[in-house]
C-alpha positions as CSV (number, residue, x, y, z in Angstrom):
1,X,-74.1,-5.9,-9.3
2,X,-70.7,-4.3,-10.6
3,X,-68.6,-6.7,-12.4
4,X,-65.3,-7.1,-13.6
5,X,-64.0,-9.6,-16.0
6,X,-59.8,-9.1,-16.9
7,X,-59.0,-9.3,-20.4
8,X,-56.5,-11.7,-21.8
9,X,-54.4,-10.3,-24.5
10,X,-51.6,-11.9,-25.1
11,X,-51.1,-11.5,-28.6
12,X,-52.7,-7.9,-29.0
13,X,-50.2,-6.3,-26.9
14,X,-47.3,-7.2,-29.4
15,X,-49.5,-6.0,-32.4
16,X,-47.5,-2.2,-32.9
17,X,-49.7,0.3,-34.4
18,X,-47.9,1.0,-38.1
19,X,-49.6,4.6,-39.2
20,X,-53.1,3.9,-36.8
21,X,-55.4,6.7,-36.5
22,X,-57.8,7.1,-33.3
23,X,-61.1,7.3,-34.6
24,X,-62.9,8.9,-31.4
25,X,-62.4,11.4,-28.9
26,X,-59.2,10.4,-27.5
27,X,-57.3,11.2,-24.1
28,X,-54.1,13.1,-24.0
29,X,-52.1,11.3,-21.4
30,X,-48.7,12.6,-19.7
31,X,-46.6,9.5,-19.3
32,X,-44.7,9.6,-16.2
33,X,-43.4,5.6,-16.4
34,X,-40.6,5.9,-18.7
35,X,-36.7,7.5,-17.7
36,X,-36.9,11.1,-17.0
37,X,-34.8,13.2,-19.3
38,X,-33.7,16.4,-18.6
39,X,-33.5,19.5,-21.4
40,X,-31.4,22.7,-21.7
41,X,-35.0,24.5,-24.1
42,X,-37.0,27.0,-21.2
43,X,-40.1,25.1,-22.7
44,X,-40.7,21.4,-24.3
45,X,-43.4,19.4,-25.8
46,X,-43.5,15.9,-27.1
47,X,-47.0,14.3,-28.9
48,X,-47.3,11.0,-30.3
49,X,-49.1,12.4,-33.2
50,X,-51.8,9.3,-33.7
51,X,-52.7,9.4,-29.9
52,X,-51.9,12.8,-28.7
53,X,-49.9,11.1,-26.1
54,X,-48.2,13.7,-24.2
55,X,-44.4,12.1,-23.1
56,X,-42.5,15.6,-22.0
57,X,-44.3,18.2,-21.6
58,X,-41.8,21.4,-19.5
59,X,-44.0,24.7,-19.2
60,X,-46.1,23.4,-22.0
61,X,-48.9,25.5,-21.0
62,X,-46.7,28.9,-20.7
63,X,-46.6,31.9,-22.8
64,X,-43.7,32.5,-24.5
65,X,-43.2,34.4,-28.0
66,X,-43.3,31.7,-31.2
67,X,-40.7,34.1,-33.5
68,X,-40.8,32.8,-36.8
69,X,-42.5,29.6,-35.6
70,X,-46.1,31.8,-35.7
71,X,-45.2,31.0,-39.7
72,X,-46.7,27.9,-39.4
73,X,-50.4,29.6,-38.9
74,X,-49.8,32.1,-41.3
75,X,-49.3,28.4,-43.8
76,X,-52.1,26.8,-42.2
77,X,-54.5,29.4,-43.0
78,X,-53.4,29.4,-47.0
79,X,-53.7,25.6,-46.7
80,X,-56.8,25.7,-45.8
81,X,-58.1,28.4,-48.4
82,X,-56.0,25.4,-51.1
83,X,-58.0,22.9,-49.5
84,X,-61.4,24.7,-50.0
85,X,-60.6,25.8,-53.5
86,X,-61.2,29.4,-52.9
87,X,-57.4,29.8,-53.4
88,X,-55.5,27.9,-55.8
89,X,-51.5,27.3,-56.0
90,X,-51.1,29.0,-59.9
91,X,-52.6,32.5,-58.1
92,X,-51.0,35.4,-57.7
93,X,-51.0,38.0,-54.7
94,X,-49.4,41.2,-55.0
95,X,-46.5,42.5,-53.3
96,X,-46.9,46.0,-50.9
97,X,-44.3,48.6,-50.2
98,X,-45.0,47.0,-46.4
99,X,-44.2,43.4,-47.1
100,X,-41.2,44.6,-49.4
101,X,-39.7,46.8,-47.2
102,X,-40.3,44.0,-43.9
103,X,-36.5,43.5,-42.8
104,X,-35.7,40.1,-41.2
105,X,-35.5,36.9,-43.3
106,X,-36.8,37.8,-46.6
107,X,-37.8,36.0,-49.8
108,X,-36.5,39.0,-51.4
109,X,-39.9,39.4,-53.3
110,X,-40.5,43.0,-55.4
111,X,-42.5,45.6,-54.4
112,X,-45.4,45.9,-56.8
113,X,-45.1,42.4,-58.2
114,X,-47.2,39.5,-58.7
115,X,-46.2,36.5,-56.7
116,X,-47.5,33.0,-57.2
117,X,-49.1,31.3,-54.0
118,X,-46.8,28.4,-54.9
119,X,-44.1,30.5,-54.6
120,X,-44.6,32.3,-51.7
121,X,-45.7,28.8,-49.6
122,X,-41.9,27.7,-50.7
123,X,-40.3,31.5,-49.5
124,X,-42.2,31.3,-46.2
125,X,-41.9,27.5,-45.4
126,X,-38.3,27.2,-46.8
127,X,-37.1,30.3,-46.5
128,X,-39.1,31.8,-43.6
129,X,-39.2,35.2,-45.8
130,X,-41.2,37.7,-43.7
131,X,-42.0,39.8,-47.0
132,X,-43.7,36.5,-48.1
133,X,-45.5,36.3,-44.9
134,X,-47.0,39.7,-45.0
135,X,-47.9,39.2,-48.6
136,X,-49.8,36.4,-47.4
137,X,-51.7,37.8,-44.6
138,X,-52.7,40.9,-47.0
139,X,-53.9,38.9,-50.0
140,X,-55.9,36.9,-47.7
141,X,-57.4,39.3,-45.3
142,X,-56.6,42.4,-46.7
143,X,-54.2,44.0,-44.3
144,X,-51.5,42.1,-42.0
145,X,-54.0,42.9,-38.9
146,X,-57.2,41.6,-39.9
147,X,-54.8,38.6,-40.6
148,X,-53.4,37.7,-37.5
149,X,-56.9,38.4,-35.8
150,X,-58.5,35.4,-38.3
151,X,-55.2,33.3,-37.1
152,X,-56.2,33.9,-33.7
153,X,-59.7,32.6,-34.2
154,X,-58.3,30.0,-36.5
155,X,-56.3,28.6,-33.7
156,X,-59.3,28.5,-31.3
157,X,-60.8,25.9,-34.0
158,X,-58.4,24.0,-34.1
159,X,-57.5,23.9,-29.7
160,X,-54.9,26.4,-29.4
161,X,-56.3,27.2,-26.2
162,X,-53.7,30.1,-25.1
163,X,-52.1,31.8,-28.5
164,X,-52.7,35.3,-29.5
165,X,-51.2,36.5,-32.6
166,X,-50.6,39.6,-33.5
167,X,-49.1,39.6,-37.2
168,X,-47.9,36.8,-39.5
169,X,-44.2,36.9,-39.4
170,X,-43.6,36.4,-35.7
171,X,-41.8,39.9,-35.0
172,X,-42.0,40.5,-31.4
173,X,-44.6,42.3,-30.5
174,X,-47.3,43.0,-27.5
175,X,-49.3,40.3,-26.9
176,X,-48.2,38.3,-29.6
177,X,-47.5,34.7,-27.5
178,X,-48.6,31.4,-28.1
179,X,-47.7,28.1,-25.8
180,X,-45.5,25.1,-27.3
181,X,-48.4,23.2,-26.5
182,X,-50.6,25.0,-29.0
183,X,-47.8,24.9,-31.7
184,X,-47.8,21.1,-31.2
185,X,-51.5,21.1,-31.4
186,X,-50.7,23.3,-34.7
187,X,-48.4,21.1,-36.2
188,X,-50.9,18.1,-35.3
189,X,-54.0,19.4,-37.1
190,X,-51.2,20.8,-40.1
191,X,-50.2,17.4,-40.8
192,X,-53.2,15.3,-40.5
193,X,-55.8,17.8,-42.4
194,X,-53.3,18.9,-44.8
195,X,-51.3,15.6,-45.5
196,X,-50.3,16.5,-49.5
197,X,-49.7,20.0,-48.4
198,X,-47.5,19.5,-45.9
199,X,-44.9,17.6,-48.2
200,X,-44.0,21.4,-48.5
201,X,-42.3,21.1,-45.3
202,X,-40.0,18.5,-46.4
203,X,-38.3,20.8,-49.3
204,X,-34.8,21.6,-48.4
205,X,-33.9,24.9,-50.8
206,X,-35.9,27.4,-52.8
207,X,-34.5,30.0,-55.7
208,X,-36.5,32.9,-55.7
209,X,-35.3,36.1,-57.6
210,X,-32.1,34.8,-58.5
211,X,-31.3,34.1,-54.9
212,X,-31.0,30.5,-53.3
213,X,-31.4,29.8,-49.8
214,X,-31.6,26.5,-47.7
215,X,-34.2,25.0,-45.2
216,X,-33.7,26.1,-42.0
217,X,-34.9,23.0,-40.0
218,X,-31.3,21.6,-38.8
219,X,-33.1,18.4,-38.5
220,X,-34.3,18.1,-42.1
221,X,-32.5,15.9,-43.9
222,X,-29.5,14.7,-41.0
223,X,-32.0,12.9,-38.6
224,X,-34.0,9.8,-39.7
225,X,-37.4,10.2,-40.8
226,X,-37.8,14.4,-39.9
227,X,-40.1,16.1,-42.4
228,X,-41.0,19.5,-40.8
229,X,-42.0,22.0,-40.0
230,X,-40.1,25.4,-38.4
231,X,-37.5,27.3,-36.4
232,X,-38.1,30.4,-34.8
233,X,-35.3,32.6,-33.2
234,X,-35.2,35.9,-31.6
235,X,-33.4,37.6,-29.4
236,X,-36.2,37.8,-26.7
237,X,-37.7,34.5,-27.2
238,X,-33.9,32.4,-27.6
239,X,-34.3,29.8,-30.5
240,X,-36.7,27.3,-30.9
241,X,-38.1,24.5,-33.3
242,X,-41.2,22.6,-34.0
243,X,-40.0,19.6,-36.0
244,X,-42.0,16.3,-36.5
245,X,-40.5,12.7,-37.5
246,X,-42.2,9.7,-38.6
247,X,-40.2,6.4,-37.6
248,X,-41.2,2.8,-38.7
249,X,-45.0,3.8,-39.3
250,X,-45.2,6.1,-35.4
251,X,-44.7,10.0,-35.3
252,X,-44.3,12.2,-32.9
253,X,-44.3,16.2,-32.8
254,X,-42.1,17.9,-30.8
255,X,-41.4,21.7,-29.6
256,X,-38.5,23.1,-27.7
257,X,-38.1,26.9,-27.2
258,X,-36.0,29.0,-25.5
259,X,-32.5,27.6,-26.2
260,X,-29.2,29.2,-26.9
261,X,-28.0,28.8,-30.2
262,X,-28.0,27.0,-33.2
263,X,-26.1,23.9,-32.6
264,X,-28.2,23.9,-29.1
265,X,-31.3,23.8,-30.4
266,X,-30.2,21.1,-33.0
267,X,-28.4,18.7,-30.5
268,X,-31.2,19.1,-27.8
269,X,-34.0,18.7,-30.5
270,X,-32.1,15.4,-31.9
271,X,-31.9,14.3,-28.2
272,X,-35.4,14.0,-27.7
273,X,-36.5,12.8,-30.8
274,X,-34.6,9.8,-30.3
275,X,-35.6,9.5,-26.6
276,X,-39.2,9.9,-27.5
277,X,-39.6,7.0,-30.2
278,X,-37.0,5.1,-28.0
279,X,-38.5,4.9,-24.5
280,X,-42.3,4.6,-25.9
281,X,-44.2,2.7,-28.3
282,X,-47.9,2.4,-29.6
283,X,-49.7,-0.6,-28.6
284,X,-52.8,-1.4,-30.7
285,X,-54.8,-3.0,-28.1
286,X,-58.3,-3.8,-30.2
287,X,-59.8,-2.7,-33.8
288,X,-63.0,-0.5,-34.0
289,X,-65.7,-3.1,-33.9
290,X,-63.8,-5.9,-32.7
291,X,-65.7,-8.2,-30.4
292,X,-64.0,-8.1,-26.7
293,X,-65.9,-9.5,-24.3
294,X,-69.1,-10.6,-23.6
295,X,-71.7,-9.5,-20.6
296,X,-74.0,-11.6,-18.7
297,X,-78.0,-11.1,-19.8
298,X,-80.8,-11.2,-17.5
299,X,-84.0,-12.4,-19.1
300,X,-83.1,-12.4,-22.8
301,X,-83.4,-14.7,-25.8
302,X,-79.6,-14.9,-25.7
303,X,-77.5,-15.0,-22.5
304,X,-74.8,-13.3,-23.4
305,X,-74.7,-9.8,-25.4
306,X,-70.8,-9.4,-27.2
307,X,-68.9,-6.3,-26.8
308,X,-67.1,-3.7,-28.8
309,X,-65.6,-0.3,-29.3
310,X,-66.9,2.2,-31.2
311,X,-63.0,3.2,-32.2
312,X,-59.0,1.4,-32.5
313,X,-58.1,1.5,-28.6
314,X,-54.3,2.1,-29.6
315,X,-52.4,3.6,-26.8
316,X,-48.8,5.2,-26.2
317,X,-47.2,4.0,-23.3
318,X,-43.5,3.2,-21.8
319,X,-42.0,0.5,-23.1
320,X,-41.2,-0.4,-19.5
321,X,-44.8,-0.1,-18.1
322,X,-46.3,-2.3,-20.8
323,X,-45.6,-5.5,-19.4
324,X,-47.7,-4.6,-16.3
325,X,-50.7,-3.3,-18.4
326,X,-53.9,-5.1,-16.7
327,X,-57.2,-4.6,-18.8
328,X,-60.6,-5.7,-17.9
329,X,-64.1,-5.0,-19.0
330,X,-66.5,-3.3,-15.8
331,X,-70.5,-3.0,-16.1
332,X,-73.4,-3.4,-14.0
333,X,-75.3,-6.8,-14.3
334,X,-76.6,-9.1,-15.5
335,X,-78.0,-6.5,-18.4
336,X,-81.8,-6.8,-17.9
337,X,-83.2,-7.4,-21.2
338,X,-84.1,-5.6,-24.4
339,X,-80.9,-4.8,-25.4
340,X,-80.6,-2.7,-28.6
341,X,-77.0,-2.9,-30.8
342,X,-75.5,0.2,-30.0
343,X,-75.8,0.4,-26.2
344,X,-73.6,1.7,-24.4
345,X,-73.4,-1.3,-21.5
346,X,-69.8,-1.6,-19.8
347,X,-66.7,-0.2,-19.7
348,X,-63.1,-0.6,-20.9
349,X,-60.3,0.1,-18.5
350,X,-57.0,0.1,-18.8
351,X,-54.5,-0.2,-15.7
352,X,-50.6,0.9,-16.4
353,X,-48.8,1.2,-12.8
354,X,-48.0,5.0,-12.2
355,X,-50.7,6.3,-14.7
356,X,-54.4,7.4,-14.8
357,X,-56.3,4.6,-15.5
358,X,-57.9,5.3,-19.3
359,X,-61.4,4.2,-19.9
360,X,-63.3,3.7,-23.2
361,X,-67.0,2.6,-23.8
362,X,-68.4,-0.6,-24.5
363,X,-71.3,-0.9,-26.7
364,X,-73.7,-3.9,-27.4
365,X,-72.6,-5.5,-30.7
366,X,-76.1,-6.8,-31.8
367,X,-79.7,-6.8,-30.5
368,X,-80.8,-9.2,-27.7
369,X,-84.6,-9.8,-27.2
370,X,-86.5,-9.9,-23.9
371,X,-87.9,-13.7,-23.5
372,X,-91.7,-14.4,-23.2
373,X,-93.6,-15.0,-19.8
374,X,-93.0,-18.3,-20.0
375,X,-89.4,-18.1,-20.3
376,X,-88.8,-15.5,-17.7
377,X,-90.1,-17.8,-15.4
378,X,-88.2,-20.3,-16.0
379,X,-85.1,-18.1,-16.2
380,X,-86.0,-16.7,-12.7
381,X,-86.2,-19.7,-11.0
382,X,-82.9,-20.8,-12.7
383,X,-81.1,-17.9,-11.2
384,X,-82.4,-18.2,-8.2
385,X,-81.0,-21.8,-8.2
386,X,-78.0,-21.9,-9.7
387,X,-77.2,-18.1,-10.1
388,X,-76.0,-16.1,-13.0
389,X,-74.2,-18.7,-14.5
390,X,-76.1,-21.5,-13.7
């Protein structure tokens, strides 16, 4: 027999997640409940970065050329050589007549020089120097093609499901596209395997050779709590950004593409950063282990078996919808005795009006027994009498 027991919450609702992680698989969610906002950017993507939360999402899944935004692969993959220790931030890689003579933005680094990794992560992330970029992609892989195919495989890893990348500067070229979708995905695993690293993001000039230049995130700095990443602009692809922006312990990611200038993509960025943390919050429903219900037992030493999650059930959700959240707890029983701690016995779901319902697992918190002959009997005739709860 399926049954369903609703859960009363009252005070878990109100508890908002300050800087939660999800801890198992999670599901990204389009949230349809909250006001609709309109945006001048061709494409747009918005992430709650702790749930992966999708709240806009406008030809996510298209192609469309990255520019300088394909940058923030070219960093990822020296982060993670950092990380690993096979590269370290004191090392040097040299400079090729190729990288030198790379027009574009430029870090303005010498040809046939020695240039710090430390310095180059500042002239690519700061400066968005495509010389740096190439220098990059040949100390690492040894030429600028080899590169961009390990990006391309990188960004497999990591659930970039569309991009192709054809070089490590983001000059157009043939088949060389990526989705705002996968750059959010990008900036996701950036921040959350790469978290002292990415600090890098957050410097707002770098002098190199004599030569200063600014950051050129237009967020960085003028809207509360933005701390990356990049802009990307040419004349093909229209200008773009993938910023993120932590706000009273939530952050979100978001990428816009396709706009028309440089006050555009600043004003329509700043628009839905603020609609994003405005219109939606995280609700931390129950902790990882946390005792939520309890199922019925059918011929056990105990008659009840507790429940729990395996992982923080913390969801993003319209501020509007949350007030209408219904939750209960589904399984098939009574649960027919042994029960081992760990079983997987019922299910979590989640109602919001006008979204999917979510569902997580329920697993036994501890180990019920089977009773002896003696008690079976008597526990058969007692449900035959007065029923489960008899």
């Amino acid at each position: 027999m399926t049954l369903m027991a609703p859960i009363p919450f009252k005070n878990c609702l109100n508890r908002v997640v300050a800087g939660a992680t999800i801890l198992g698989s999670v599901m990204a969610m389009s949230m349809t409940s909250a006001q609709a906002i309109e945006t001048n950017a061709r494409e747009a993507y918005i992430m709650d970065f702790d749930t992966g939360t999708v709240l806009l999402n406008k030809n996510g899944d298209t192609l469309t050329e990255p520019a300088s935004m394909t940058k923030m692969m070219t960093v990822h993959m020296l982060f993670k050589h950092i990380k690993d220790g096979s590269v370290s931030m004191d090392d040097t890689f040299h400079v090729s007549e190729k990288a030198w003579r790379k027009g574009g933005s430029k870090m303005f680094v010498e040809v046939n020089s020695d240039v710090s990794v430390s310095d180059l992560l500042h002239g690519i992330i700061v400066q968005s120097g495509n010389d740096a970029a190439i220098v990059v992609a040949e100390g690492l892989a040894g030429t600028e093609e080899a590169f961009a195919e390990e990006m391309t495989e990188e960004a497999r890893n990591i659930g970039m499901t569309k991009s192709v990348f054809k070089n490590s500067t983001g000059w157009p070229a043939e088949g060389h596209l990526v989705t705002v979708h996968d750059l959010a995905t990008l900036a996701r695993d950036t921040i959350r395997n790469f978290p002292d690293l990415y600090s890098l993001y957050s410097v707002k000039e770098f002098t190199y050779n004599g030569i200063r230049q600014p950051n050129r995130n237009p967020l960085l700095g003028t809207s509360a709590g933005v701390d990356g990443l990049k802009t990307g602009h040419t004349e093909s692809a229209g200008y773009g950004l993938t910023a993120s922006a932590e706000r009273d312990g939530r952050r979100l990611i978001i990428v816009v593409n396709g706009l028309n200038s440089v006050r555009e993509r600043r004003t329509e960025s700043q628009k839905l950063l603020d609609w994003g943390f405005r219109e939606f919050d995280n609700y931390d429903l129950f902790a990882e282990g946390e005792t939520i219900s309890s199922a019925n037992v059918w011929l056990g030493a105990e008659t009840k078996v507790d429940l729990v999650a395996d992982q923080k059930i913390l969801l993003t959700l319209p501020r509007s919808a949350s007030r209408d959240m219904k939750v209960s707890v589904v399984y098939d029983g009574p649960i027919p005795a042994p029960i081992s701690k760990g079983d997987q016995i019922a299910t979590l779901k989640v109602d919001v009006p006008d979204q999917e319902t979510r569902e997580f697992p329920l697993y036994a918190a501890h180990d019920v027994g089977r009773l002896g002959f003696v008690g079976r009997i008597g526990a058969a005739i007692k449900y035959l009498l007065w029923g489960a709860n008899g």
